[in-house]
N, CA and C of each residue as an Amber inpcrd file, in Angstrom:
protein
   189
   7.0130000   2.8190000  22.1850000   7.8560000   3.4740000  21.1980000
   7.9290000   2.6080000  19.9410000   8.1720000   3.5050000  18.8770000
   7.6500000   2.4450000  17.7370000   9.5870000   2.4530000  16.9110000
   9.9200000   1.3490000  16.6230000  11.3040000   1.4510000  16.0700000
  11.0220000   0.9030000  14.9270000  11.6910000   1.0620000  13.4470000
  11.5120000   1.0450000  12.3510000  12.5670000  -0.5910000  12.3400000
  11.9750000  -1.0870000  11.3570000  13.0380000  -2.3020000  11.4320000
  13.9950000  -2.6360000  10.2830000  13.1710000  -1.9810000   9.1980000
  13.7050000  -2.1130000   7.9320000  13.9660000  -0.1390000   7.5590000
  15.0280000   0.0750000   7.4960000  14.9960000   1.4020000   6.7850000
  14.7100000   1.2860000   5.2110000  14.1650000   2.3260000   4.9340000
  13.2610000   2.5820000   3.7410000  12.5020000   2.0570000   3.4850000
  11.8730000   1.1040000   4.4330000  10.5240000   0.5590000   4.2520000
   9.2450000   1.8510000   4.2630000   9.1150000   2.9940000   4.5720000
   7.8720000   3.4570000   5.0420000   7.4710000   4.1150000   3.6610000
   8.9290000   4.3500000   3.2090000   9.6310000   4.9130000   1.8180000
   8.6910000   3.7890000   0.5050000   8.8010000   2.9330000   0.9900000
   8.7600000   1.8620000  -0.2550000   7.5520000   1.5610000  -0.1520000
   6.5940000   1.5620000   0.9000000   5.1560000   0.9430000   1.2330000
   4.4110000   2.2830000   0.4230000   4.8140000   3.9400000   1.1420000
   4.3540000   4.6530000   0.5790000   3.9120000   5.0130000  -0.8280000
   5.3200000   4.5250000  -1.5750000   5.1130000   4.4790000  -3.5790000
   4.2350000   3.2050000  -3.2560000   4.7090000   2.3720000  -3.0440000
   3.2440000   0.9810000  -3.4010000   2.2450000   1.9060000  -3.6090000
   2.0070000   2.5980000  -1.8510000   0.2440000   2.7730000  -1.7690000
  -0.2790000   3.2710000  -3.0370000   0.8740000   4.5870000  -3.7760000
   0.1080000   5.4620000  -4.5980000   0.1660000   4.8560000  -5.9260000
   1.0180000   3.6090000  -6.3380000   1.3570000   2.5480000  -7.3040000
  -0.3910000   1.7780000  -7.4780000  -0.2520000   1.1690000  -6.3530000
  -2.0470000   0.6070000  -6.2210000  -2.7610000   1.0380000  -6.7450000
  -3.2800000   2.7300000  -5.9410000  -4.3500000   3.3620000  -5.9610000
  -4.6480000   4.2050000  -7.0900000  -3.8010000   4.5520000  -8.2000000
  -3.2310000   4.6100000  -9.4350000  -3.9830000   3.4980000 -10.0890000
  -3.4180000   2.4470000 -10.4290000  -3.8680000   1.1250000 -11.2880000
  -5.4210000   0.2810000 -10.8700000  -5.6350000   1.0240000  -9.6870000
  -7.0710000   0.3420000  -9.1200000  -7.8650000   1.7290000  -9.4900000
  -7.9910000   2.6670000 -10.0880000  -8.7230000   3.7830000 -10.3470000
  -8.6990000   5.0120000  -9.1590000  -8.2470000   4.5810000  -8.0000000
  -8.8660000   5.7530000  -6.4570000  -7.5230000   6.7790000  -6.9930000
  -8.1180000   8.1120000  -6.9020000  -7.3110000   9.1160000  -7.1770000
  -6.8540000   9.2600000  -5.3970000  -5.7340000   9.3260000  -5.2940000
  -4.7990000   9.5170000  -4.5990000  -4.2910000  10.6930000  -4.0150000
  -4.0570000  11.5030000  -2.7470000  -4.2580000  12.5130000  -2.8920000
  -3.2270000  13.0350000  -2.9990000  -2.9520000  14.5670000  -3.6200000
  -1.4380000  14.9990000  -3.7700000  -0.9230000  15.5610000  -2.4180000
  -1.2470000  15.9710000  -1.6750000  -0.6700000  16.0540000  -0.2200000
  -0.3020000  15.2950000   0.5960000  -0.7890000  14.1640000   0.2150000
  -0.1420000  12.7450000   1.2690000  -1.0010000  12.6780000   2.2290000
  -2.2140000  13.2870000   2.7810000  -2.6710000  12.6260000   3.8330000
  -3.8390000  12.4670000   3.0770000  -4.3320000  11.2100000   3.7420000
  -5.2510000  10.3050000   3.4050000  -6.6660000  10.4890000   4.1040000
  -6.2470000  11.5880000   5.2940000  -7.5740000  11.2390000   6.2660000
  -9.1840000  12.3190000   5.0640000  -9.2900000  12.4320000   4.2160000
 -10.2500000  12.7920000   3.5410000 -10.4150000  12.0380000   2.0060000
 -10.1000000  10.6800000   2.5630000 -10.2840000   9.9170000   1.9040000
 -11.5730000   8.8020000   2.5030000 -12.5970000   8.6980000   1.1170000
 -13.5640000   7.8090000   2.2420000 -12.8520000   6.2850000   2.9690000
 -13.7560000   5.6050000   3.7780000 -13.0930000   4.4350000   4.0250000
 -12.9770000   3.2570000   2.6790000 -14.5270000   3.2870000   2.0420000
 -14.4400000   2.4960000   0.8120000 -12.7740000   2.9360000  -0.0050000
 -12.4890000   3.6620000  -0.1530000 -11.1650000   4.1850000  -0.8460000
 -10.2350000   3.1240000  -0.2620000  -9.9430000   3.6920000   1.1110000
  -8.6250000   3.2980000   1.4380000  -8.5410000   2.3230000   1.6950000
  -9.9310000   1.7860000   1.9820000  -9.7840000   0.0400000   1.9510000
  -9.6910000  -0.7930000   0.7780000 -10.4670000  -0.4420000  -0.0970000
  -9.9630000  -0.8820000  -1.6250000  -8.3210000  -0.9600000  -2.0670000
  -7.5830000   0.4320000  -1.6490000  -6.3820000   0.6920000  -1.7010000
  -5.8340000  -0.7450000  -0.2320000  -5.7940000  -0.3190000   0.7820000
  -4.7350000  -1.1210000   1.2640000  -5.1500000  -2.9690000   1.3860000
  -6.5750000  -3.2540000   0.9640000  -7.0430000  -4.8670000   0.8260000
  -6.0960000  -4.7250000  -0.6870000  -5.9290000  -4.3210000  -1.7230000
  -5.2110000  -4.4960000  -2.5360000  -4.0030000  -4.8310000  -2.6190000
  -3.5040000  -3.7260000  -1.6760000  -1.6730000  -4.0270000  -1.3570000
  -1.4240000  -5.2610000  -0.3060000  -2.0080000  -5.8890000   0.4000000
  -2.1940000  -6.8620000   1.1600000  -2.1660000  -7.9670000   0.4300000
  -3.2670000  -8.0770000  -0.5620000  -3.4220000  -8.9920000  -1.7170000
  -1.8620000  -9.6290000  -2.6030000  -1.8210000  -8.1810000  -2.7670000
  -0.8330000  -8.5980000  -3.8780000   0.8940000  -8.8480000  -2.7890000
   1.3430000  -8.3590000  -1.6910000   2.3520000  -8.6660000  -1.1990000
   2.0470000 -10.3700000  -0.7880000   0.7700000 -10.5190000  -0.0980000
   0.8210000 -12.0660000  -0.2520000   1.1310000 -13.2100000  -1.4730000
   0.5750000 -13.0960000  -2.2090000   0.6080000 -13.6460000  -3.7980000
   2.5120000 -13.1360000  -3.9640000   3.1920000 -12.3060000  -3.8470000
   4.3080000 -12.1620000  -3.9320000   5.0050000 -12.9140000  -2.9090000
   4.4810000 -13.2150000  -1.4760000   4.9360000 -13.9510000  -0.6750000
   5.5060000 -15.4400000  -1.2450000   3.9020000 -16.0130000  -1.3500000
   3.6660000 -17.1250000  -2.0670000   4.3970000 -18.0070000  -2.8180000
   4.3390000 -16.7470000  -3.7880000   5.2040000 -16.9920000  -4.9330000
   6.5870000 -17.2520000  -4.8490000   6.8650000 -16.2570000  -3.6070000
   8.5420000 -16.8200000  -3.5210000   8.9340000 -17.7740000  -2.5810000
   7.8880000 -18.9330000  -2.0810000   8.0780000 -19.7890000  -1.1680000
   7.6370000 -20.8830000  -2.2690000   7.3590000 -20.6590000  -3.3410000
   6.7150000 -22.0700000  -4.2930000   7.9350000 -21.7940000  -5.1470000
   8.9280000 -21.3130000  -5.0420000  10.0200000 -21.8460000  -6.2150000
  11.1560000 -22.4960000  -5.4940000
């Protein structure tokens, strides 16, 4: 069983994804599901958001 740990997290990851995939060029789809999206896409999209929450990690452990 899967329990959520943070409420409004799925909320907040979701705008990221389409925040990303927006500013990285991948048109995004307007229905919300992703599965006709190639893999090059969505991996571009979520190696991006990975990227950048680390570097945000980072960042807030170096001040």
């Amino acid at each position: 069983m899967s329990k959520t740990l943070v409420p409004g997290a799925k909320q907040g990851l979701s705008k990221f994804k389409y925040e990303v995939a927006n500013q990285i060029g991948v048109q995004a789809p307007n229905s919300g599901y992703w599965g006709e999206m190639t893999s090059r896409e969505c991996g571009s999209v979520g190696g991006e958001m990975v990227k950048r929450m680390v570097e945000q990690y980072e960042n807030s452990i170096n001040k």
